[in-house]
VEXKE-35421 format. One record per residue (C-alpha): residue number from 1; x, y, z; residue in three letters. Coordinates in steps of 0.2 Angstrom, whole numbers, plus 5000, padded with zeros to 4 digits. Layout:
N
[site NUM [X Y Z] "ALA"]
...
END
This chain:
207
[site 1 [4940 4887 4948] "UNK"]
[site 2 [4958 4892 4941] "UNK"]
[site 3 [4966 4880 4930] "UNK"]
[site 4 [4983 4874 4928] "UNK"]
[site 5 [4986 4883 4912] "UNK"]
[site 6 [5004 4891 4915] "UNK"]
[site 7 [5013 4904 4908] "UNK"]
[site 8 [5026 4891 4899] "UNK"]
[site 9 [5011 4884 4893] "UNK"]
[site 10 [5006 4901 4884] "UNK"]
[site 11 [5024 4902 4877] "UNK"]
[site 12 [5024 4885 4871] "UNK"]
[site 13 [5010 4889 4861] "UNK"]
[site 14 [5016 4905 4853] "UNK"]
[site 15 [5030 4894 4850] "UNK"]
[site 16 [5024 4882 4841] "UNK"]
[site 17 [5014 4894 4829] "UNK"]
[site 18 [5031 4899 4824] "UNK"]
[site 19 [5038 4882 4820] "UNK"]
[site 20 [5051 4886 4835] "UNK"]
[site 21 [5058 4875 4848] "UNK"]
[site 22 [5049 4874 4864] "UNK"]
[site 23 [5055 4877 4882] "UNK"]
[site 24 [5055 4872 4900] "UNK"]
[site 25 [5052 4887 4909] "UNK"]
[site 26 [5055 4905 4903] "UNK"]
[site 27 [5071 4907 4913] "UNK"]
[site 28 [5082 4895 4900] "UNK"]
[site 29 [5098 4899 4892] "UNK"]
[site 30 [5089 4897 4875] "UNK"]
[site 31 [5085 4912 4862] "UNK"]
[site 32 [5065 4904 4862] "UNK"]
[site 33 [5064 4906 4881] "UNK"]
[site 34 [5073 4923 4882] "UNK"]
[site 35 [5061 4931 4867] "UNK"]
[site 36 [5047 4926 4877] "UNK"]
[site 37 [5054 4933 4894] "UNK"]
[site 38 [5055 4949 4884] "UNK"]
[site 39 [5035 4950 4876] "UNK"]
[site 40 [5026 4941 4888] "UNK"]
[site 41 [5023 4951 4904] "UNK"]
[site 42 [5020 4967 4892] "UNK"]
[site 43 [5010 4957 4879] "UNK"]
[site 44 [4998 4952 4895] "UNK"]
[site 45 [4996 4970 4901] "UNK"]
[site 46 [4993 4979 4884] "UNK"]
[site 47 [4979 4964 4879] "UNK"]
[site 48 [4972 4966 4897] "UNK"]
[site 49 [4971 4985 4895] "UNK"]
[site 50 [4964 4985 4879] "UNK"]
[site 51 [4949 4980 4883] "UNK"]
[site 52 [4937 4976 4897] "UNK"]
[site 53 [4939 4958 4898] "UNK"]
[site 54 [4923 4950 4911] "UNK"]
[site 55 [4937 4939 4919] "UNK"]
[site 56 [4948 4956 4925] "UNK"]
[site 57 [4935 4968 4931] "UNK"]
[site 58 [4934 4971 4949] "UNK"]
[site 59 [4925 4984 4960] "UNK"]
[site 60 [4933 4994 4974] "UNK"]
[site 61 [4928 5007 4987] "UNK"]
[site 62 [4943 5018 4990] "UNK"]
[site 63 [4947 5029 5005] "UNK"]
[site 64 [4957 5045 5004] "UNK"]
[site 65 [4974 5051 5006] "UNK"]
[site 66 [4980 5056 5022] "UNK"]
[site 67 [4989 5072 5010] "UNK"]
[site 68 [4977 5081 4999] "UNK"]
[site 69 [4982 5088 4981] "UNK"]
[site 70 [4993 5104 4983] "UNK"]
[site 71 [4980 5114 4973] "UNK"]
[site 72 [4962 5112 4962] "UNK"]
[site 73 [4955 5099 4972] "UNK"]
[site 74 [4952 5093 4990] "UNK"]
[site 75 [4954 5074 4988] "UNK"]
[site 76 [4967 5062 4983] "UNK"]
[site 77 [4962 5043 4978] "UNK"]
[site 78 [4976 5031 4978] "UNK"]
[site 79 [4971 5016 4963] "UNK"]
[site 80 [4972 4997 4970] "UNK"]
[site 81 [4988 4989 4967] "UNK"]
[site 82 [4982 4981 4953] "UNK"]
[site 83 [4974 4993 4944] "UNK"]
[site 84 [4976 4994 4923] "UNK"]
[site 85 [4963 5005 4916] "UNK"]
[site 86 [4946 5015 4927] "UNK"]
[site 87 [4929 5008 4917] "UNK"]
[site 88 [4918 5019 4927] "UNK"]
[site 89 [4915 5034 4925] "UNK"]
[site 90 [4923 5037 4909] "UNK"]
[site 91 [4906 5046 4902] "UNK"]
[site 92 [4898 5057 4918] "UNK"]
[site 93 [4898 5073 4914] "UNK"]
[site 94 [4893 5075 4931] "UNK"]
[site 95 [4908 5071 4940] "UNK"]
[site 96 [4922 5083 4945] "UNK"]
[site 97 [4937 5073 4945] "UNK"]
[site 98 [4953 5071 4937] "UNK"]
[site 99 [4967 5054 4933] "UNK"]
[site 100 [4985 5059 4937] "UNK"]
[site 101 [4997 5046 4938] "UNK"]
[site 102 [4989 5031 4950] "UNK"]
[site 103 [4978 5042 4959] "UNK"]
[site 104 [4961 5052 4956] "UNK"]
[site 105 [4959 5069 4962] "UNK"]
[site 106 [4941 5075 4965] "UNK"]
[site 107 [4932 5089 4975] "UNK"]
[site 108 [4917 5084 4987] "UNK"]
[site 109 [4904 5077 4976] "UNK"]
[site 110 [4888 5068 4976] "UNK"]
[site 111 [4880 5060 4961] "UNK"]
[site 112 [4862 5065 4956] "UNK"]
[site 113 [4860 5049 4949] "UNK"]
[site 114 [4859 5042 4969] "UNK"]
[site 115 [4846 5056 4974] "UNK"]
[site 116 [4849 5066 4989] "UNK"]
[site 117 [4854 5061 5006] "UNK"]
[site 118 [4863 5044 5001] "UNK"]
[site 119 [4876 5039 5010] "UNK"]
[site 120 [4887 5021 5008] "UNK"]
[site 121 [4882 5009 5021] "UNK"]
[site 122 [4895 5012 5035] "UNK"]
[site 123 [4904 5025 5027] "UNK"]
[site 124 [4913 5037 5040] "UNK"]
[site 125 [4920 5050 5030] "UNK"]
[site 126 [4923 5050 5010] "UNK"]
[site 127 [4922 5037 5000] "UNK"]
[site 128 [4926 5032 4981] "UNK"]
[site 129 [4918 5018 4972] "UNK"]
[site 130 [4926 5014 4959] "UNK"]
[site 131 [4927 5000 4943] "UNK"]
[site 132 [4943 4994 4935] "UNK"]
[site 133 [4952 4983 4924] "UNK"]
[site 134 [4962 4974 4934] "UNK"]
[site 135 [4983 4965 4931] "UNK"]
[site 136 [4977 4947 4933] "UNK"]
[site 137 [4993 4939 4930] "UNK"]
[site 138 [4988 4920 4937] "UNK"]
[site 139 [4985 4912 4919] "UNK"]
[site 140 [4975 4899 4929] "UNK"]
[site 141 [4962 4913 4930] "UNK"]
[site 142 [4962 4919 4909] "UNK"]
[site 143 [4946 4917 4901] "UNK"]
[site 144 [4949 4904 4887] "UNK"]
[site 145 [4947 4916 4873] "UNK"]
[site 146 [4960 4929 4881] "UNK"]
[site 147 [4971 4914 4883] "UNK"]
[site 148 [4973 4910 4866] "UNK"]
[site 149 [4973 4928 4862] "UNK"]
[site 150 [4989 4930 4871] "UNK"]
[site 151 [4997 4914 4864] "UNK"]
[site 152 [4995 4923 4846] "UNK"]
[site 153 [4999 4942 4852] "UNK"]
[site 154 [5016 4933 4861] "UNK"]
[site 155 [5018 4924 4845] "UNK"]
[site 156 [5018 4939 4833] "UNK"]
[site 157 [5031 4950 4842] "UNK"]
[site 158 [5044 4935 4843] "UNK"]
[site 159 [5040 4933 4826] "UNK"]
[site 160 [5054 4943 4819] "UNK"]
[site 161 [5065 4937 4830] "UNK"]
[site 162 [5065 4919 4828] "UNK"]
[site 163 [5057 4916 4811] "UNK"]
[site 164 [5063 4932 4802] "UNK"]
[site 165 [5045 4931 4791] "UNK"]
[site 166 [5033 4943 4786] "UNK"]
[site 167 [5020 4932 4779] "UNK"]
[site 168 [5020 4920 4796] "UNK"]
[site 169 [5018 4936 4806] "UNK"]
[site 170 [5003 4942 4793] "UNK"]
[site 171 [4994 4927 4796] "UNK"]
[site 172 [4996 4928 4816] "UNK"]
[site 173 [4989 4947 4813] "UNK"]
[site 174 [4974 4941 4804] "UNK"]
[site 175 [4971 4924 4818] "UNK"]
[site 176 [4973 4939 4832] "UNK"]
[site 177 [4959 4949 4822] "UNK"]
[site 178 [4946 4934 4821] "UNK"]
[site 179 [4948 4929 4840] "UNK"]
[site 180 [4943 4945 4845] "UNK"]
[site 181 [4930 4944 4832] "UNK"]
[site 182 [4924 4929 4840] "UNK"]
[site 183 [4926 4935 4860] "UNK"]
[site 184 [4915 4951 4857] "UNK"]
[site 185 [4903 4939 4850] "UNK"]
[site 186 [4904 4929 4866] "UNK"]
[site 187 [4903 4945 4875] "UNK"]
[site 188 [4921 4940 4884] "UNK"]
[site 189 [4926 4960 4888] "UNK"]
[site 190 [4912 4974 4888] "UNK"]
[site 191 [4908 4987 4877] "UNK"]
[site 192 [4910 5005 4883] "UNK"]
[site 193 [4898 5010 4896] "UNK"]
[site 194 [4883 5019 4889] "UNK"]
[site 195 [4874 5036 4893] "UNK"]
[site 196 [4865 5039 4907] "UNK"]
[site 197 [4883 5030 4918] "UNK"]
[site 198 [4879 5015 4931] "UNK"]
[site 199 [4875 5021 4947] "UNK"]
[site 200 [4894 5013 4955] "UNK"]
[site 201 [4906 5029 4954] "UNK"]
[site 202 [4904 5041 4965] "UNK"]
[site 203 [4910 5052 4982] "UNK"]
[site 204 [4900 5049 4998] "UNK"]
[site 205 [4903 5059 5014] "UNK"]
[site 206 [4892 5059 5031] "UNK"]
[site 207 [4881 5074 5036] "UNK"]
END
């Protein structure tokens, strides 16, 4: 269940690790609020992107392009909207494909590690399974840990600005390095996905 954590919140915090004034809402007339309406979107993304947190991975199937690649290969794969960073199948050897822009480009392919004949339940023509980081942007939905992550991040780019001190924006730096210290001990975000790959990337196609 989401909770009514809020992105004000988040700023509030950083904020107040700085010893600044708070705000209302990011949209004030106030140098706080206008700092933070300048770090925070991209702080969220880059700490989202980072790493796999639990909270923001999501699997998709995905169904070609109606236009194919101009050349090299016979399939386009348009990512989901929300997509930051593919997981799977970062390792597989196996796999003939390639990541251009928002799309994955691959020629008809089967994985050994699904034996032969195996087709995706319902599947009527190719079809890519896919796992990804997703752009969770509802704070109501940030694991605890990532919360307070991102309240320290935001902190330490609009340190400079507001407070103009090295020494408060070292001290954020080292609070940053043991929350993720403590979130891998937690197993908030996985580790890299290990050899032989999971069995839940691949191209299907009937017949």
């Amino acid at each position: 269940m989401a909770s009514a954590q809020s992105q004000t919140d988040i700023c509030n915090s950083a904020l107040s690790r700085l010893g600044a004034a708070t705000i209302i809402n990011m949209t004030d007339n106030s140098r706080e609020a206008r700092a933070c309406a300048v770090q925070y979107d991209s702080n969220r993304r880059s700490e989202l992107r980072n790493r796999s947190w639990n909270f923001a991975v999501k699997r998709a199937v995905l169904a070609p392009d109606v236009t194919a690649p101009a050349f090299e290969y016979k399939y386009a794969f348009t990512l989901p909207a929300d997509y930051l960073r593919l997981i799977w199948p970062m390792n597989d050897p196996y796999l003939d494909w390639k990541l251009e822009g928002e799309k994955i480009l691959t020629n008809t392919f089967q994985s050994p590690y699904l034996g032969a004949g195996y087709q995706l339940p319902g599947a009527t023509g190719p079809m890519l399974m896919v796992k990804y980081v997703a752009d969770i942007e509802d704070p109501g939905l940030f694991d605890p840990m990532f919360y307070d992550l991102l309240c320290i991040t935001l902190a330490i780019d609009i340190c400079e600005v507001l407070t103009q001190s090295n020494t408060k924006k070292q001290a954020l730096m080292a609070e940053a390095k043991e929350k993720l210290d403590a979130a891998a001990k937690a197993k908030c975000f996985e580790a890299a996905p290990q050899e032989p790959p999971d069995d839940t990337w691949w191209l299907v196609r009937n017949g």
